[in-house]
C-alpha positions as CSV (number, residue, x, y, z in Angstrom):
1,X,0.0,0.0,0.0
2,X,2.7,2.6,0.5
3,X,4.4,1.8,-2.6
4,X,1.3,2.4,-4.6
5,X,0.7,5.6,-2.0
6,X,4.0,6.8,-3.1
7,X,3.6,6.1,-7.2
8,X,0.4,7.7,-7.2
9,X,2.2,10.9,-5.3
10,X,4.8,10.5,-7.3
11,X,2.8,10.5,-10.6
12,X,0.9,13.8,-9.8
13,X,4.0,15.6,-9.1
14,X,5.3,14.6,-12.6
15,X,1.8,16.0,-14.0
16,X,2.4,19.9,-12.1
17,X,6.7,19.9,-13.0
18,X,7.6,18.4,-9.1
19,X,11.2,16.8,-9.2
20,X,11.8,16.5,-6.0
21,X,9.1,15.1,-2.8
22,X,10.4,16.5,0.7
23,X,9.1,13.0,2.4
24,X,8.8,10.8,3.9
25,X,9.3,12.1,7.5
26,X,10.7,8.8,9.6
27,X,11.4,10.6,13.2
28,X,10.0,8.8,16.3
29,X,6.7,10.3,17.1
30,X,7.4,10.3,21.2
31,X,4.8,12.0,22.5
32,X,0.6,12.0,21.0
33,X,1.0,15.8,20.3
34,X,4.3,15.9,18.9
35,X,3.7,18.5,16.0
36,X,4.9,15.9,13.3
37,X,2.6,13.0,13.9
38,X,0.3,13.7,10.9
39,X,3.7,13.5,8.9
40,X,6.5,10.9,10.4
41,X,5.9,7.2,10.4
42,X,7.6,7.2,13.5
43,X,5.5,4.3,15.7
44,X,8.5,1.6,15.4
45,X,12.1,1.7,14.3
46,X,11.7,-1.7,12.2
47,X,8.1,-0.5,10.8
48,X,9.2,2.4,10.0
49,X,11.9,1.6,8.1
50,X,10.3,-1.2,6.2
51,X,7.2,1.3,5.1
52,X,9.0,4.3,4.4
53,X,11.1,1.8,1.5
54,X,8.4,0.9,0.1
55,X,6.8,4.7,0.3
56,X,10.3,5.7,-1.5
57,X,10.4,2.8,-4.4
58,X,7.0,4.2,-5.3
59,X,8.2,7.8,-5.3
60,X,11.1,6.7,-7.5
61,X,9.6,4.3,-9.7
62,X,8.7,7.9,-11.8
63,X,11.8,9.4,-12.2
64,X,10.6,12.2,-9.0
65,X,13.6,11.9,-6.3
66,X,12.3,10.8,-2.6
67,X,13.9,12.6,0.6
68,X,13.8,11.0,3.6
69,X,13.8,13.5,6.8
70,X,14.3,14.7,9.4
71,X,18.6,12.8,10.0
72,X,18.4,12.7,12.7
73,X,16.7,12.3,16.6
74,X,14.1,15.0,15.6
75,X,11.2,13.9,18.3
76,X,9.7,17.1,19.0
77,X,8.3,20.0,17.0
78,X,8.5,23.3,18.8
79,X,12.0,24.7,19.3
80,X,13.5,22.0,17.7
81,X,15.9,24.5,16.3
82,X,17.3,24.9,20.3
83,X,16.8,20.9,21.0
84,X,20.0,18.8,21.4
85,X,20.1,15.4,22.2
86,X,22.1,13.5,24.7
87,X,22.3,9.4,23.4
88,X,24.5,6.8,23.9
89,X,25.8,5.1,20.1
90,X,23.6,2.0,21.2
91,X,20.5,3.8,21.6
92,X,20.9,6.1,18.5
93,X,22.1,3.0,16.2
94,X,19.0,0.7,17.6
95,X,16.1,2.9,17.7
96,X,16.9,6.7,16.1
97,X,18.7,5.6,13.2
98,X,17.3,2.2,12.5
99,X,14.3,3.3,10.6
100,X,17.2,5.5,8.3
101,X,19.2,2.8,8.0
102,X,16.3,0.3,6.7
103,X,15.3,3.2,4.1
104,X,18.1,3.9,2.8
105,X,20.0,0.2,2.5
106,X,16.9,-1.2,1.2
107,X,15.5,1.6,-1.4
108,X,18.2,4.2,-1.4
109,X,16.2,7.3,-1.8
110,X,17.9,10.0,-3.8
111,X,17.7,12.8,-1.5
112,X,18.1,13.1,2.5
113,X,17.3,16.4,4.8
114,X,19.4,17.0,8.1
115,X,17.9,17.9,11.6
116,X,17.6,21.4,13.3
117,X,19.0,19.3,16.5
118,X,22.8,19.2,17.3
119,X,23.6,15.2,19.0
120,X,26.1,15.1,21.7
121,X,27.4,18.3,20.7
122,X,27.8,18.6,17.3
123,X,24.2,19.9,15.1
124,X,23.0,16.8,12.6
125,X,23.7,19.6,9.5
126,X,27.0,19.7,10.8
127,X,27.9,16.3,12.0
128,X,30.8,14.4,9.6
129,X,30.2,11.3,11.5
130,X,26.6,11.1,11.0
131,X,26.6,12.2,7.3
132,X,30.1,11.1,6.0
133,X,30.6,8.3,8.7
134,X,27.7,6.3,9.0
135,X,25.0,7.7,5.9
136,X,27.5,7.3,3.3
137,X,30.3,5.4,4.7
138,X,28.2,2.4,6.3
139,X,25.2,2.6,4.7
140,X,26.4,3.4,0.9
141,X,23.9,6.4,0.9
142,X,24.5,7.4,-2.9
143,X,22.2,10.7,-2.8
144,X,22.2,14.8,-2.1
145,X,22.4,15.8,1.6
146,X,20.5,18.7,2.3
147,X,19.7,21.0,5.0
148,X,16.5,21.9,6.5
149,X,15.4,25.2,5.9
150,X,17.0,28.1,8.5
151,X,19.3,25.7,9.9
152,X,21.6,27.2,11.9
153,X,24.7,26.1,10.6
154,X,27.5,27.8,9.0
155,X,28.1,26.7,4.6
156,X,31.9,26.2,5.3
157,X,30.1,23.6,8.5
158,X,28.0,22.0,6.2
159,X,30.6,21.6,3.2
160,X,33.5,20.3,5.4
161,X,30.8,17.8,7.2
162,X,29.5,16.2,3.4
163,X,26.4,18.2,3.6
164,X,25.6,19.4,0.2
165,X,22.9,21.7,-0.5
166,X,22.3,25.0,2.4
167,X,18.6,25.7,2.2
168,X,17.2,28.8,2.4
169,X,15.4,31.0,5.1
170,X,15.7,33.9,7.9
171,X,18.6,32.1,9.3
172,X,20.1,30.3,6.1
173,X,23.3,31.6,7.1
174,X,23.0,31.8,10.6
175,X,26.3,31.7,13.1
176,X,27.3,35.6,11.9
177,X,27.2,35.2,8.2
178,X,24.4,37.6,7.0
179,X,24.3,38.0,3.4
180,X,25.3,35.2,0.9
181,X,28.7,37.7,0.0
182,X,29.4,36.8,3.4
183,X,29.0,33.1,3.4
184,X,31.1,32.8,0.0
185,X,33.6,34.7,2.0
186,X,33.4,32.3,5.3
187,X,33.7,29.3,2.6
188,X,37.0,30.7,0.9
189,X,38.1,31.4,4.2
190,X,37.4,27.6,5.3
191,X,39.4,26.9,2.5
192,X,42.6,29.2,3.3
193,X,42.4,27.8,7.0
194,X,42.2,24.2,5.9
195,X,38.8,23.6,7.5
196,X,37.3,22.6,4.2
197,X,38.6,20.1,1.8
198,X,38.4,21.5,-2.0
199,X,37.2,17.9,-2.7
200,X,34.3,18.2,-0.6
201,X,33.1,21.2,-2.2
202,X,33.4,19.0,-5.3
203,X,31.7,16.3,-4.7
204,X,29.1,18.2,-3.4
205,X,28.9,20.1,-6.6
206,X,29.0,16.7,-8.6
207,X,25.6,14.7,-6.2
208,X,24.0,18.5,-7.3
209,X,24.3,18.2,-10.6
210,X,23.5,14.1,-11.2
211,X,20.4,15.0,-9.3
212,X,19.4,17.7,-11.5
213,X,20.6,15.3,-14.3
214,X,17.9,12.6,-13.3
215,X,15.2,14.8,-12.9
216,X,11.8,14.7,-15.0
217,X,11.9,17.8,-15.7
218,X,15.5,17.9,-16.8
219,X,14.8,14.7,-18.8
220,X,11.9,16.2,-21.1
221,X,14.1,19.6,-21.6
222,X,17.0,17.0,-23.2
223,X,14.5,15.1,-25.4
């Protein structure tokens, strides 16, 4: 049923130009009023993960890329932007990353949106072991990492960490860089200091571009 939930979705979007579905959300829902319940299929690590690969194989079976959210520990809705989470590896591999995990090992959606929350420290935008470590270095996540819109997390952060796309907002470039002069600035500065690997920005550049490639919309342009 999700599969066909997510080809039918999928299907529509292709009808009104949509490339790209921001879903599905895969969080925990913690609490009965948790602002997100409407959205995450969050009742059980294992379920989770087994619907939302079926929701994202439907998705993708039409070309539209599927983006699984919110990576990761995102269990509450109001000032999530000031949450942080304090987990030991056991509980975060078994229960807060599971569902990712399942998703992305067994359908490998093309598209993935970090947390607002930092974990043991370090914000999820931000995190190289989360994104680089365990995403793509465990997993064998393929797609585009993206941030969630006003994360507050500097670009030269997000590069050096493997996230690949800065999303827009009121606090896009939040952590003193106020205008996107200054953020380019902050970036070639990363660079100069050794805080961000050129190769990075590169590879970044390259998942951008084979996303764009693979698009509907991109595809009917070419033919």
């Amino acid at each position: 049923l999700q599969e066909e939930y997510g080809r039918t979705l999928a299907k529509e979007g292709v009808s009104v130009g949509i490339d790209i579905h921001l879903a599905p959300g895969i969080c925990l829902a913690r609490h009965p009023m948790c602002g997100r319940n409407f959205e995450y299929m969050g009742e059980d690590p294992y379920l989770t993960g087994r619907m939302a690969a079926a929701y994202i194989r439907g998705v993708q079976s039409q070309g539209v890329a599927s983006t699984i959210k919110h990576f990761a520990g995102n269990n509450r809705e109001n000032t999530r932007r000031e949450s942080w989470d304090v987990v030991s590896e056991r509980a975060m591999r078994e229960i807060y990353l599971r569902g990712f995990e399942i998703a992305v090992r067994e359908a490998q959606p093309k598209c993935l949106m970090t947390s607002y929350n930092g974990i043991n420290g370090v914000l999820s935008g931000a995190n190289f072991g989360l994104i680089e470590g365990i995403l793509r270095g465990e997993w064998g996540f393929q797609g585009l990492v993206m941030t969630d819109w006003n994360a507050l997390v500097m670009l030269w952060e997000n590069v050096a960490a493997g996230n690949d796309v800065k999303m827009p907002g009121i606090s896009a470039f939040g952590g003193g860089e106020g205008t996107v002069k200054d953020t380019k600035a902050y970036l070639v500065k990363g660079f100069k200091d050794g805080r961000v690997d050129p190769r990075r920005v590169k590879a970044s550049a390259k998942r951008v571009l084979k996303l764009v490639m693979d698009s509907p919309r991109f595809k009917a342009t070419v033919k």
